[in-house]
C-alpha positions in Angstrom: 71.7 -33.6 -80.7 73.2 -37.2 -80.7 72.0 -40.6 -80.6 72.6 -40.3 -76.4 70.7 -36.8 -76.2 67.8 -38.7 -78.2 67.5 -41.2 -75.7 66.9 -38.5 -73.3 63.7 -37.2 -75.1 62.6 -39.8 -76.8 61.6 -43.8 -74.6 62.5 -45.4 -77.9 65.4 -48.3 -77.7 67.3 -50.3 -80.3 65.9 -52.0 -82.3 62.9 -49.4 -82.9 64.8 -45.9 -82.2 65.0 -44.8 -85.8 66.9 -41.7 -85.4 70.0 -41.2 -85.0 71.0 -37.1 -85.1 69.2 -33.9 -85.0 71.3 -31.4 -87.0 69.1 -28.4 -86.8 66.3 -28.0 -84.1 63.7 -24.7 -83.8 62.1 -25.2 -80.1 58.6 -25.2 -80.2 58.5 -25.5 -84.5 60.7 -28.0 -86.7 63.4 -31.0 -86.7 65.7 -31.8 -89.4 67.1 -35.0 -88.5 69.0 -38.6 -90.0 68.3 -42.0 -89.8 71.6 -44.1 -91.4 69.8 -46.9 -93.0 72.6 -50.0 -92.6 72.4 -53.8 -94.0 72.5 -55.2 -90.4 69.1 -54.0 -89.5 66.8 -57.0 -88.8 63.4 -55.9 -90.9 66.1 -56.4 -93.9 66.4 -60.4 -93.4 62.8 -61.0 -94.7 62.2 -57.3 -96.2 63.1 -58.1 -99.1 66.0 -61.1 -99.6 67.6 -60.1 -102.2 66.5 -56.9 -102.3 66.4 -55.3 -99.0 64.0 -52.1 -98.7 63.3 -50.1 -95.7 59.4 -50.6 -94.9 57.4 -47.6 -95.4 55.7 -47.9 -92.0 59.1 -47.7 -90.3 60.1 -44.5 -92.6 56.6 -43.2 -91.1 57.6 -43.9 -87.4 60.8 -42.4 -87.9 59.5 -39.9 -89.0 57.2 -39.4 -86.0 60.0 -40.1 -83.4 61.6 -37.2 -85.1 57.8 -35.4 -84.3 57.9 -36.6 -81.2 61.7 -35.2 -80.7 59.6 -31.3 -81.1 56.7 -32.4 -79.5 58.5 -33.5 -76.2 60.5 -30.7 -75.7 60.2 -26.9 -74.8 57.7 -25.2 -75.5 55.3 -27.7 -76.0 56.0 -30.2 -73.3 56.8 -28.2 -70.3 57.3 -29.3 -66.5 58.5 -32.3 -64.7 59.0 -35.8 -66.5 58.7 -37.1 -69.9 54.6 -36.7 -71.1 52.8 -39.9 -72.3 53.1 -39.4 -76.0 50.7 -41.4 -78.5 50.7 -41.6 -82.2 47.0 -40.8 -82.9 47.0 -40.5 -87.1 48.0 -40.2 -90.4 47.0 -38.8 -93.5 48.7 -38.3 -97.0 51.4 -40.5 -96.9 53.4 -40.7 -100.1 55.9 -43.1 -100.9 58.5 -41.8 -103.9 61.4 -44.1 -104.0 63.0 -47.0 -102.3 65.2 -46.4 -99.2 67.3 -49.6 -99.1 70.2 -50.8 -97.0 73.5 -47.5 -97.6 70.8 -44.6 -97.5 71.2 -42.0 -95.4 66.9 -41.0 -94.9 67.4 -37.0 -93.8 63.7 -36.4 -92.2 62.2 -32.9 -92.0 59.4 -32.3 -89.1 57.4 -29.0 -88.6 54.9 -28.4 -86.3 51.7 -27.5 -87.6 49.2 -26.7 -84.4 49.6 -27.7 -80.5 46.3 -27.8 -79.2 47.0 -27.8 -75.4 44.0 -28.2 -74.0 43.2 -31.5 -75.6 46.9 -32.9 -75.9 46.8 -32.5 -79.5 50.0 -32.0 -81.5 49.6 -31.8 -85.5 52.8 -32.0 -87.9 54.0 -32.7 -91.5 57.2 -33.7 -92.3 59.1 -34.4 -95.8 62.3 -37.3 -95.6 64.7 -37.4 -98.1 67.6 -39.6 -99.6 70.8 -37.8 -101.9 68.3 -34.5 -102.2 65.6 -36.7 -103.8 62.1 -36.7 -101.8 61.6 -40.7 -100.8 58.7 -39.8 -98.7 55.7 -37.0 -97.5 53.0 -37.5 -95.0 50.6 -34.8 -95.0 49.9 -34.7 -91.3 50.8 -36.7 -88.7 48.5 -36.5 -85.5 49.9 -37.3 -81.8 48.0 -37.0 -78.4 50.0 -36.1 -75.5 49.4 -36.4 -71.5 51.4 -34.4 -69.0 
């Protein structure tokens, strides 16, 4: 899926769409996807000068568009038009190394329950730089309306 198909799925738009390919997608169950961290991206001018590192909170939402990239497609999100799509929660975020300005953040998503009833979508997800874990939330919670 490219940066165009993204767009499709997801409402994000520059300057807060944080991913930009899916390279392996299981409907209904996981996302493996890449955000290309570049110099150019405005949270680096004050984050840090000098020493530019990718916030963790945007790692986090990146991580949840890619969420949202298995969460707004078949089977979970089924029918006419785009569902409403809210981040509702995190818990047992871990940061384990800087991800700064030539990183390449690969982010792994995988769908832990879909409560359809309620709208309630539950993942965790694991995002990597060079093979080396940078960060792991332990669940990320989302309510949906169709």
């Amino acid at each position: 899926m490219d940066n165009t198909q993204i767009m499709d799925v997801l409402p994000h738009r520059y300057p807060f769409l944080l991913v930009d390919k899916v390279v392996a997608y299981v409907p209904g169950k996981s996302a493996i996807a890449v955000k290309n961290v570049t110099a150019n991206e405005p949270q680096f001018t004050g984050h840090f000068p000098g020493r530019p590192i990718m916030p963790g909170v945007l790692m986090v939402e990146a991580m949840a568009q890619v969420g949202g990239l298995v969460a707004l497609q078949p089977p979970i999100a089924e029918g006419e038009g785009t569902p409403e799509f809210f981040f509702a929660g995190v818990d047992g975020v871990k940061f384990r190394r800087p991800v700064v300005p030539g990183d390449t953040l690969v982010i792994e998503m995988e769908l832990l329950s879909f409560k359809k009833r309620f709208g309630i979508v539950k993942l965790t997800g694991k995002a990597y730089v060079d093979g080396e874990l940078a960060v792991e939330v332990d669940s990320f919670l989302f309510a949906m309306k169709t």
